[in-house]
Residue, then its C-alpha position, 0 to 999 in steps of 0.5 A: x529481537x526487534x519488535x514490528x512497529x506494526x502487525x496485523x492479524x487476520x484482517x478482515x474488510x467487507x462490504x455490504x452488497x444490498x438490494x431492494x429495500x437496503x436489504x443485505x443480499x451479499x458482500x465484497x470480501x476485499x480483504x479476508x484474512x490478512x496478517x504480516x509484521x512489519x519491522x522498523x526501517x523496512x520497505x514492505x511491498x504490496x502487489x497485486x491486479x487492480x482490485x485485489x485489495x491492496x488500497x483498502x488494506x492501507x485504508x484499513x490500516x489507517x481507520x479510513x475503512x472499518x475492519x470487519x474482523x481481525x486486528x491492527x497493533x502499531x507499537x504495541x497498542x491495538x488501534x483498530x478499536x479505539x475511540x476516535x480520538x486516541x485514534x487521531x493521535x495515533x495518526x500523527x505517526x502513521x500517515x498514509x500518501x494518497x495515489x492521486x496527491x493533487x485530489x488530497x490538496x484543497x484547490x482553493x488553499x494555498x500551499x503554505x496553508x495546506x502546509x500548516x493545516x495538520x499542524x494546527x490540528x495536531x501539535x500546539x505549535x505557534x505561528x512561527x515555529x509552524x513556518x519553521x518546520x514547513x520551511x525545513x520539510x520543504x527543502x527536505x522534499x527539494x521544493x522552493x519557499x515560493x511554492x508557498x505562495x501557489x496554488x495546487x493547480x499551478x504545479x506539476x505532478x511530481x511537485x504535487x506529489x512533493x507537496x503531499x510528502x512535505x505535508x505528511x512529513x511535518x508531523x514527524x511519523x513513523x510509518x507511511x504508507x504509500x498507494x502508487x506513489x509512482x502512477x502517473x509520472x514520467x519515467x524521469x520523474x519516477x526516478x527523482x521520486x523515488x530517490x527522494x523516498x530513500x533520502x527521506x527514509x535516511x534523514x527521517x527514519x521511516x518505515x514505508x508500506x508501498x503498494x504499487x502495480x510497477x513491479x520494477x518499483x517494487x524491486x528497486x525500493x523494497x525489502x519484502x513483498x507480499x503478492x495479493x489477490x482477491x482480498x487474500x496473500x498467496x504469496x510473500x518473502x524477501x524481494x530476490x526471492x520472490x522475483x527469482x524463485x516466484x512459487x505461486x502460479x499468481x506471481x509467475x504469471x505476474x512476473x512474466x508480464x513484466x516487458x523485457x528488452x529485446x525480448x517477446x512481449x509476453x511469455x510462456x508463462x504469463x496465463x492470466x486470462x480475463x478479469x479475477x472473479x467477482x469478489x462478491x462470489x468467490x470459487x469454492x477453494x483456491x481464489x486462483x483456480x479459475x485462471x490456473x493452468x495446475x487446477x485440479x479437483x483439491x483446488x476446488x475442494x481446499x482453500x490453501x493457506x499461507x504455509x512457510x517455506x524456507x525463505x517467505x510463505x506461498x498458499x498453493x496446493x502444488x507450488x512450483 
């Protein structure tokens, strides 16, 4: 049986609330209690509202946020407690694709010298051979040599986003996660993008975490799906299950917000009304229930937990 490339059990990340005087007065519970196995070769999606933790698993998987509890294995070796310089070399595999790509690109360098930069920091690579492989990534991406010679401002989103790829890629990794890799393109554009991952995946064997809100982004690229809210997943399995047979009222809801040609807007069962609670003052049991038409008394009292179905794993006291 293939091993996963990359797990995580239990994965905690809070934040700290202070008031007065710094004193700790509360916290942000944006991940609590997180676990999957990702397998080499998947597409893993990540979907959720905005603030449902999805961006701050990822960072927590790359040692950007600091776990609060839990642990992060990535072949074999646990990485969330490692001193920091094993954990820059366990980096050169696992990079993460910011969402904004121009904000990750110094403005006043050139894009060749953003190029060479984790280059210089990671390998031992001499001048000549830094350009070679800069060059090689650069057509991988379907990007001109003389964008070298640019600066980040003097090209387009989607060239921007290229040029974040192309930077990740000249360290050869193994897992990239990747924070909406579509947000802000033109449909068109999605389109190249998102041809371009799958190329990539080909050429380069990688393994992608991709979080996204475009639900149709998420069908078309991923293998499996784990539906999150308010720091928890409620439900996950493969992508045709999910988006055919969704069983948490979360999913459905999600699912029916989806604009459907020649069709209402919204339908019947699209509930979710308002803002998800405070996260730094959850309901007592389900997350859910305060926005659930199937709340009863047990929702209140019982927090679910990630129980196995037949295909995937949904957390509610009454799944559909």
């Amino acid at each position: 049986m293939t091993q996963a490339i990359l797990s995580l059990g239990d994965l905690q990340v809070h934040f700290a609330v202070r008031g007065p005087f710094n004193r700790r007065i509360g916290s942000i519970k944006a991940v609590d209690g997180v676990s999957f196995d990702l397998m080499p070769g998947e597409v893993f999606g990540l979907v959720g509202e905005s603030g449902c933790g999805k961006s701050t698993l990822g960072k927590a998987i790359m040692g950007i946020h600091k776990p609060t509890a839990g642990e992060i294995w990535f072949e074999g070796q646990r990485i969330d407690a490692l001193a920091p310089a094993a954990r820059r070399a366990v980096r050169r595999s696992l990079q993460y694709a910011y969402q904004d790509p121009g904000a990750s690109l110094d403005p006043r360098w050139k894009i060749g010298s953003s190029l060479h930069e984790p280059l210089v920091i990671h390998t031992d690579l001499d001048q000549a051979a830094r350009e070679k492989r800069i060059r090689s990534i650069l057509e991988a991406v379907g990007l001109p040599d003389t964008h070298l010679d640019l600066y980040p401002h003097e090209i387009s989103g989607g060239q921007q986003r290229r040029v974040g790829l192309a930077r990740i890629l000249t360290l050869h990794p193994k897992v990239v996660i990747l924070d909406e890799p579509t947000s802000g393109l033109d449909v068109s554009v999605q389109a190249t993008v998102l041809s371009l991952f799958r190329g990539l995946r080909e050429t380069f064997d990688l393994t992608y975490v991709l979080i996204s809100h475009d639900l149709a982004v998420i069908r078309t690229m991923c293998s499996r799906v784990a539906v999150m809210y308010l720091g928890r997943i409620v439900e996950s399995g493969p992508t045709e299950e999910i988006f055919e047979r969704p069983r948490h009222p979360y999913t459905r809801s999600l699912l029916a917000a989806i604009p459907k040609i020649g069709g209402p807007r919204i339908t019947r069962d699209f509930w979710l009304q308002g803002e998800p609670p405070d996260p730094g003052n959850l309901p007592s049991g389900c997350r859910f229930r305060t926005r659930c038409p199937k709340a009863t008394y047990l929702c209140a009292r019982e927090e679910p937990v990630l129980s196995p179905l037949a295909a995937g794993s949904v957390a509610c006291h009454f799944p559909d």
